[in-house]
N, C-alpha and C positions, 0 to 999 in steps of 0.2 A: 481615446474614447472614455468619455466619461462616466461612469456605471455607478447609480444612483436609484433610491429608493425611487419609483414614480407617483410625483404628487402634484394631482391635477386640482386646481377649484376654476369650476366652470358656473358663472354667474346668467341664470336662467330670465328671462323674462316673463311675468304672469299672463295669461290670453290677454289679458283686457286692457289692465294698466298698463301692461310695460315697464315695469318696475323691478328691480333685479330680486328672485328669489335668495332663499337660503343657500350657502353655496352646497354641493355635493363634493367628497372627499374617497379618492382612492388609496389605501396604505400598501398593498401589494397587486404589483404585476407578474407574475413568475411562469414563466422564464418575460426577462422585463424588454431580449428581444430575443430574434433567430432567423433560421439563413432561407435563401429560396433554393432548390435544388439538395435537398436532402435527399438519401434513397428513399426514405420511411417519407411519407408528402404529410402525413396525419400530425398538428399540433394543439396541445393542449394548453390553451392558457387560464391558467388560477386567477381571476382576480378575489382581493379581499377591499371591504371596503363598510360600511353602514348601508344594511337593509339593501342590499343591492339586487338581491333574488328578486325582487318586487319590481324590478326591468324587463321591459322587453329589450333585447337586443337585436342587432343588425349589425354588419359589417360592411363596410365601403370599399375595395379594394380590386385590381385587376387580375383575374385571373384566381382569384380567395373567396374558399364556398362555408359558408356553417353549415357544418353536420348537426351540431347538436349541442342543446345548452342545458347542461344539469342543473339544477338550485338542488344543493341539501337543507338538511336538517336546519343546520344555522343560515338565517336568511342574510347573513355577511360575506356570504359568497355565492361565484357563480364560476361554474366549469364551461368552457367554452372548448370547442372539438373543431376545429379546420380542416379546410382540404385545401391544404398547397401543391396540388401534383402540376397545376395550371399559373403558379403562381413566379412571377420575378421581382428580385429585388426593389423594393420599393416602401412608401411610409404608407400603413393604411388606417383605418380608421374605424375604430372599434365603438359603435352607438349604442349609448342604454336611453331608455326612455320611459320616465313613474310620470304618469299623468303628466303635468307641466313639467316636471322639473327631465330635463336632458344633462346626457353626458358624454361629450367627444375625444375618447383614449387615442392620441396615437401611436402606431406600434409599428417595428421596423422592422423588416426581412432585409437581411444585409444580402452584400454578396460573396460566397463563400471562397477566401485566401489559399486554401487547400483542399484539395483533391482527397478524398476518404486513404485512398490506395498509397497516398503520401507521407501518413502518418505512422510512423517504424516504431513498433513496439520494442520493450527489450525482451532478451532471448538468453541464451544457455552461453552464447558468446559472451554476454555482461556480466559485470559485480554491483550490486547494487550497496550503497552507503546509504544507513537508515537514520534520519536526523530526527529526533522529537525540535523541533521548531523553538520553543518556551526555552531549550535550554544548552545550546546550541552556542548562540553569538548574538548581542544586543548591540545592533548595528544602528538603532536609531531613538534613542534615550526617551525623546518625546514622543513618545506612542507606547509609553510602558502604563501607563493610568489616562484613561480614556473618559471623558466626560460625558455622562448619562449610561455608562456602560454599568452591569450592577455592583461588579467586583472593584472595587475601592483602592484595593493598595497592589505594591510589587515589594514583593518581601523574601530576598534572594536566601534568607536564613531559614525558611518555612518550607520544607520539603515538601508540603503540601498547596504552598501558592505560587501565582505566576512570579518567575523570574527576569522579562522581558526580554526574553530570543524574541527577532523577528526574520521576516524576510530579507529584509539590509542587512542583517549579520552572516546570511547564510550566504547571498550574493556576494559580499565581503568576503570568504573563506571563498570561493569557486577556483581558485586558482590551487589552492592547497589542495583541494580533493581530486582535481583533477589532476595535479602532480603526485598524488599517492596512486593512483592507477587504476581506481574506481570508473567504471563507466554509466552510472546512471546513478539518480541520488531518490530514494524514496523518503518523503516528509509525514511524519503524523499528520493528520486533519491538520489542515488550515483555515477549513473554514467559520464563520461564527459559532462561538459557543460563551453568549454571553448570559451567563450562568452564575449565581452568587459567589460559589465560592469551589476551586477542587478541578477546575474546567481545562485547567491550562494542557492538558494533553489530548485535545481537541475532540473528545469523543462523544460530548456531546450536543450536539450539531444545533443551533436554534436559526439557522438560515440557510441554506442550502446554494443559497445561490449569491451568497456574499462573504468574503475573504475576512477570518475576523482584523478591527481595526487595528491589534495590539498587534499586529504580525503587519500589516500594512494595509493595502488599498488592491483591487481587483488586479490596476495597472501593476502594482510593482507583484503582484506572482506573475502576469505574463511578460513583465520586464525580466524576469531571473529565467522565466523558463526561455526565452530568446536568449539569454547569457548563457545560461549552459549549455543550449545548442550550437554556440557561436564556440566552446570551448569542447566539444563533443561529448558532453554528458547527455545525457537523458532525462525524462524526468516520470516519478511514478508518483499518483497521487492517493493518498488514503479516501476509502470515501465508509461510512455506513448506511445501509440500508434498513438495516433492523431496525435500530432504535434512533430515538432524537434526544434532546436537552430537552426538560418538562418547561422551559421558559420560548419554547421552539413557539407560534402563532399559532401556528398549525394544531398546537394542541390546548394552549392558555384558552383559547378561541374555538372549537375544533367544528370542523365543516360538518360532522356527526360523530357520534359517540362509537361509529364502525371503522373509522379513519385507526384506529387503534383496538390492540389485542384485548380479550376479555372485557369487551364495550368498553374501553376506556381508562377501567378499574384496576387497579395495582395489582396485580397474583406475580407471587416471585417464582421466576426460572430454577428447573434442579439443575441447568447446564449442565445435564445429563444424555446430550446431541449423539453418542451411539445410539441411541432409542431411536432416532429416526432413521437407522439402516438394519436394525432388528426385527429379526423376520419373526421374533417371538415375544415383542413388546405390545406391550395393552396401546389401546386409545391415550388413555390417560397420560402415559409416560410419555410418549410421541407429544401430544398437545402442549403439555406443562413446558417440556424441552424447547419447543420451538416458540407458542404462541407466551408464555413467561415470560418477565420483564427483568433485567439487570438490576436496576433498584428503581426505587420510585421516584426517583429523577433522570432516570431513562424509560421512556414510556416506549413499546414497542409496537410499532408499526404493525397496523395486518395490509401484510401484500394480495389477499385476494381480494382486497375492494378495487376496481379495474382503475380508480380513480388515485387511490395510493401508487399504485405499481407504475402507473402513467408520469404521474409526478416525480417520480424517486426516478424510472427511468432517464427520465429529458433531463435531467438534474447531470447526468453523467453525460452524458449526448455535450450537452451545451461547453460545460469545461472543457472535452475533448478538442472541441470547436475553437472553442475562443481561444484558449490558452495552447494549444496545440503538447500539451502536454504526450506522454510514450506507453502511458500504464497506467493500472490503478489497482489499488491493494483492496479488496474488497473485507471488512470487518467482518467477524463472528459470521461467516459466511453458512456454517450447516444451522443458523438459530430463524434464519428469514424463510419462507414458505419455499419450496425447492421448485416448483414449476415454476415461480415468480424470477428466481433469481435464471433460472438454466434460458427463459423467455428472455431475460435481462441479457447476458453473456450471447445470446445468439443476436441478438439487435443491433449491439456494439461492434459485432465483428462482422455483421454484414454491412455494416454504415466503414468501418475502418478493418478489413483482413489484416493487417499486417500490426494490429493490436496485439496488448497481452493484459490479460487481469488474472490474477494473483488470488486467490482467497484466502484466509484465514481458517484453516483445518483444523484445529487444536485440538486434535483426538490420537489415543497411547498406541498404536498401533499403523502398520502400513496397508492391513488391509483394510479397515476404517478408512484412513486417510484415500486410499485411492478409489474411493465409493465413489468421491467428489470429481474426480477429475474427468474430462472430456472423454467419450467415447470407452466408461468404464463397463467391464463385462459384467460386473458385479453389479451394477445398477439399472441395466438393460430389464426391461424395453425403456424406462427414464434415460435420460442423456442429461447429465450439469452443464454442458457447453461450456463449461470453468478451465481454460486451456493450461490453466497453472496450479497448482495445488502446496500448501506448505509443509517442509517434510519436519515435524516434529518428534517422532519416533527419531528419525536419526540425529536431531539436537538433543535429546534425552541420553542417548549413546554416546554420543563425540564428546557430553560433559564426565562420561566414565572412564571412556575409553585408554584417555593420554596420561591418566593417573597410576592405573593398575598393569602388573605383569601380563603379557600376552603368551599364551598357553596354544599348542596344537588344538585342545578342545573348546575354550572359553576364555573369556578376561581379556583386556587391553582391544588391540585390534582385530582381536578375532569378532568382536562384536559387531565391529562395521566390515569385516569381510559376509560373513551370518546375514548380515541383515540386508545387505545389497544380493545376495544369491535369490532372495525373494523379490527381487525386483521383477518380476512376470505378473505378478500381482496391479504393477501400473500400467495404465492405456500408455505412456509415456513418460519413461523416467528421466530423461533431459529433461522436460517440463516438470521440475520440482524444485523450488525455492530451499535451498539449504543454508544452514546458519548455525554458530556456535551459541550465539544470542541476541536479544532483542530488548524492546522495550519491557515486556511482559516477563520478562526471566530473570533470574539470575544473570548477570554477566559472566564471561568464559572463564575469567577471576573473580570469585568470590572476596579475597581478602587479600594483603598487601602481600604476605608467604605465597600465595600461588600468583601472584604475580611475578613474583622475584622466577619461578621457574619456568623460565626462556625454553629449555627442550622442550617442557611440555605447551606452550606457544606457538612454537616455529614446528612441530610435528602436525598440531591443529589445524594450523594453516596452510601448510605443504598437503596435508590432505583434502580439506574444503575447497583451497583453488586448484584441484586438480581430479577430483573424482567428479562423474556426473555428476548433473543438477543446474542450478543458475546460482552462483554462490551472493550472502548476502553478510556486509561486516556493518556492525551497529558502532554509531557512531563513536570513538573513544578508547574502543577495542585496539586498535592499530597505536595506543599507546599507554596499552596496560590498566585503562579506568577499571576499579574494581566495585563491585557492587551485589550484594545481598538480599532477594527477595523478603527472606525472613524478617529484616530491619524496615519492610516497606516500601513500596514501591517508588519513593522519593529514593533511596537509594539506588536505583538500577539507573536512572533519569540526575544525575548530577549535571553540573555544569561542565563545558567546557574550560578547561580552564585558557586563559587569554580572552577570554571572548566577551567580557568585561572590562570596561576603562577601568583599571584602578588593580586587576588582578593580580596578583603579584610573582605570577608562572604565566608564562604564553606558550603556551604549547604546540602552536600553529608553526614555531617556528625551530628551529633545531637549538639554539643556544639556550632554548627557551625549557628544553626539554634536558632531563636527568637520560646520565649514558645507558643506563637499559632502557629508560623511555624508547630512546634515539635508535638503540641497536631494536629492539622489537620493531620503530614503525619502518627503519632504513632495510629490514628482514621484510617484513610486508608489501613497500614498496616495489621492491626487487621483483617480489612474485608478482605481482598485481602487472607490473608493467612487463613482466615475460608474458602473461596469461593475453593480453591485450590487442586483441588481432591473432591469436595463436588460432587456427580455425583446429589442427589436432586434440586441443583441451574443448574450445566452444561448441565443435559438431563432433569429437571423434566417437566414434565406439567404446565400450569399455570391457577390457576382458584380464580377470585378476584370476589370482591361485589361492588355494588354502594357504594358511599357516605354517609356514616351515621352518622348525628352530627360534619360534618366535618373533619373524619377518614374515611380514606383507608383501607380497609383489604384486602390482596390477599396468595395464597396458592400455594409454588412447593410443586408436588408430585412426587417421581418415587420408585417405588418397594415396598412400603409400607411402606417408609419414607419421612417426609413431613417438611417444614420449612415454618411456618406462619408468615408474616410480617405486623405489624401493627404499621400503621403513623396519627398524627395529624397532620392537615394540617393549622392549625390555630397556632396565637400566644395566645391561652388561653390555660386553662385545661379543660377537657371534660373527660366526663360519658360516657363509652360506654358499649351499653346492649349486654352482646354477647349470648343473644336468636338466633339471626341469623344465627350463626357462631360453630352452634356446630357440624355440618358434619367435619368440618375442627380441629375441637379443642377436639379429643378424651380424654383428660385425662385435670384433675381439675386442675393440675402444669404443668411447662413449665419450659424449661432451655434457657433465654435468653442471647444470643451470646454477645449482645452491654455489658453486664451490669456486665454478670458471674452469675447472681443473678434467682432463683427460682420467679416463678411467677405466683401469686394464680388465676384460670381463673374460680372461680366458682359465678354468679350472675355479677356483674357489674365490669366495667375495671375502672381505674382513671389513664389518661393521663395526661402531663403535657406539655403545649405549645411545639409544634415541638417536643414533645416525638417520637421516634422511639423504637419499639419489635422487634425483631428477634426472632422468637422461634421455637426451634428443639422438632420434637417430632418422 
């Protein structure tokens, strides 16, 4: 299928002569098609085009009724409101009419490939692999400077410009990731974000409904996203709602000055989003937080215009649709209007239940964080309908944790034993996105010294893929990439290395990689592919102990199979008395995962600094 801007010129004749008018020109059609047989029959189409308001319209088609046709502010658009409840696939025919001059759009209701109930979110069973796209694998040389696009050069030395990752580099790599034991891959925005300069990590969106060129063409994202289904990955897609690229139409052009927060005008956000669950916060803080603009080349969306929320909606709808993608990461999720988004999250999932959307929570606490999540007590009588929430309090932790002495009372793992006892606080704590790191952060290795320390890696890891949540590793982590907030976020976002002709380390492949590379991602692998189908770690229960001696013990259970995990949290070796532990420890031997090795569990344990157990029973 071909997916292309729609540009019609329709040559009019005048009453009298018969002589061909001026021609009339459309620049956008949005969404430019879609399916018959939706649950939701209601569609909204955008067009953009010169003075088009000054039409009458009519629609030709069988079974396709117009509700209703907006004109705003700007007379270069016109909102058009369908009723497909009556409607089958077929091409229909969208009529404007200024005095002489006509115009005959044809638009397409396909027929719909899949079933809503067929599309399989990911879930607490997955690990989701986070690729920023740009920087990743340049699998296709020729689409790294794009002609008429604004941004000019690929400058792999400028932390701050595109590097040319595309989608062919990543489809390229599907075999690797899938052999590390990943089961779903999440990608930064993909979509256009053709923007001067700074764009390359997709956030700021100036199309919504087209794949930027420098990463490929519509077809090749749902080419990769059929590849990785053919290879059992998943796929999760970023999208935002909040804000746009200031070079987005929608706003260079804007259909009124209400399409956006603070009519239009730049007011900077305090991204100070616990104000909107503060039951002792002014107006003022509340508004600034949410209706406030990232900088002035993100212009923020107001989602109570029914016309915005419409649009940003179907935008999500459509991708689901076409690309049959598994998920989607939703950006700066507490900064968009919250009825707007919780209407959003309940649309999706009654069009696809077996969906999942992710938000972006970036708030210091878990009782903050679980304001947002689905069916939270704390936000009643509101409901998010956000069935996944991300857990950043426990990334703030896990980056303390693996460093310092673990104490009966505090330090090391007692942090994350502490912090999971309040897990009553969420509607569902499986349904929480956990991560050592991200794009946005620090990576788990700050500098090449905490890389070099392997215990504190393989303890990281042995924890994240194994305690609730839906665990998430950012790309390059599985082979020690280090990286530094403080130095700028081109630092967190480096290149893969191999993923350039010319690079002079391949990393993708093991000869490629240095022996602690090898031995951290050959440690990662191990876990990744025990974790994989393990339905004990993906659904079990989760039931731990305090502190004892400076060990961890905690227990998944489901169906009558169980896997006991037991960490030193010290650099010494320790005694540990498992009198405590024998609800959990039916039988005298144990088969541990890390080691292959049988493990005698009768009278006293002997750990040996940063020892980690894994044991299946």
């Amino acid at each position: 299928m071909k997916h292309t801007l729609i540009l019609l010129i329709v040559f009019l004749f005048s009453w009298g002569g018969g002589q061909a008018a001026r021609a009339m020109e459309i620049k956008k059609v949005a969404p430019s098609f879609w399916w018959a047989g939706m649950k939701n029959p209601e569609l909204q189409i955008l067009l953009y085009g010169e003075n088009l308001a000054l039409s009458d319209v009519s629609v030709s088609g069988e079974g396709i009724f117009l509700k209703e046709t907006v004109r705003q502010d700007n007379p270069n658009y016109l909102l058009l409101y369908l009723d497909l409840s009556e409607a089958k696939a077929q091409t229909f025919q969208i009529l404007l009419k200024n005095g002489k001059k006509k115009l005959q759009i044809p638009y397409e209701l396909k027929s719909r490939v899949r079933r809503g109930e067929d599309v399989k979110g990911f879930t607490s069973e997955d690990v989701l692999y986070l690729i920023m796209p740009d920087r990743f694998a340049n699998g296709n040389p020729e689409n790294d400077v794009i002609d008429g696009m604004r941004e000019k050069k690929m400058d792999r030395a400028d932390s701050f410009a595109r590097h040319g990752g595309d989608i062919q580099g990543i489809s390229n790599h599907l075999d690797y990731i899938a052999d590390l034991g990943v089961t779903a891959i999440w990608l930064n925005p993909t979509q256009e974000n053709d923007m001067e300069s700074g764009s390359y990590h997709g956030y700021a969106i100036t199309d919504y409904y087209q794949i930027d060129r420098r990463f490929g063409s519509n077809e090749d994202f749902c080419a990769l996203v059929e590849k990785a289904h053919e290879k059992n990955l998943k796929v999760v897609m970023d999208m935002i709602f909040n804000h746009c690229g200031s070079e987005n139409y929608l706003f260079k052009d804007k259909p009124s000055k209400d399409w956006f927060n603070y009519r239009s005008n730049y007011v900077q956000t305090s991204f100070k989003t616990a104000s909107v669950m503060d039951i002792h916060a002014s107006a003022f803080e509340k508004k600034i937080a949410t209706d406030g603009w990232f900088t002035s080349v993100m212009p923020d969306f107001n989602q109570r215009n029914r016309h915005v929320a419409r649009y940003l909606l179907q935008s999500s709808i459509w991708w689901i649709e076409y690309a049959g993608i598994n998920g989607i990461r939703q950006d700066t999720h507490p900064y968009a209007d919250f009825d707007f988004m919780s209407q959003w999250c309940k649309e999706v999932l009654d069009e696809y239940p077996y969906f999942n959307i992710v938000g972006e929570t970036w708030l210091n606490s878990n009782v903050l964080v679980s304001y947002w999540q689905k069916d939270s007590k704390l936000a009643a009588p509101q409901n998010s309908n956000l069935p996944t929430v991300m857990d950043f309090p426990l990334q703030a932790l896990m980056n303390q944790a693996f460093d310092e002495e673990t104490g009966e009372w505090g330090g090391g793992l007692y942090k994350l034993y502490d912090y999971q006892t309040q897990d009553l606080v969420y509607a569902n704590p499986m349904n929480l996105l956990t991560f050592l790191d991200n794009h946005d952060t620090s990576r788990f290795a700050q500098t090449d010294e905490m890389a070099k320390n392997l215990k504190r890696y393989k303890q990281a890891m042995v924890f994240l893929l194994t305690t609730r949540g839906i665990p998430q590793i950012y790309y390059g982590t599985e082979i020690l990439m280090t990286g530094d907030k403080g130095k700028g976020d081109g630092d967190l976002r480096k290149d893969f290395p191999g993923g350039w002709q010319g690079d002079t380390r391949n990393c993708f492949v093991e000869n490629g990689r240095m022996a602690l590379e090898n031995e951290a991602f050959e440690f990662t692998r191990q876990l990744l592919n025990w974790r994989k189908g393990n339905q004990v770690i993906g659904k079990g229960s989760l039931k731990h102990y305090s502190i004892q001696n400076g060990v961890y013990v905690y227990q998944r259970e489901f169906n009558g199979k169980s896997v006991v995990v037991i960490m030193n949290g010290t650099d010494d070796s320790k005694e540990l008395d498992l009198t405590p532990y024998q609800e959990i420890l039916p039988r005298e031997n144990a088969f541990d995962v890390l080691t292959g090795k049988n493990v005698n569990l009768s009278g006293k344990l002997c750990l040996d600094g940063r020892e980690n157990l894994i044991l299946n029973f």
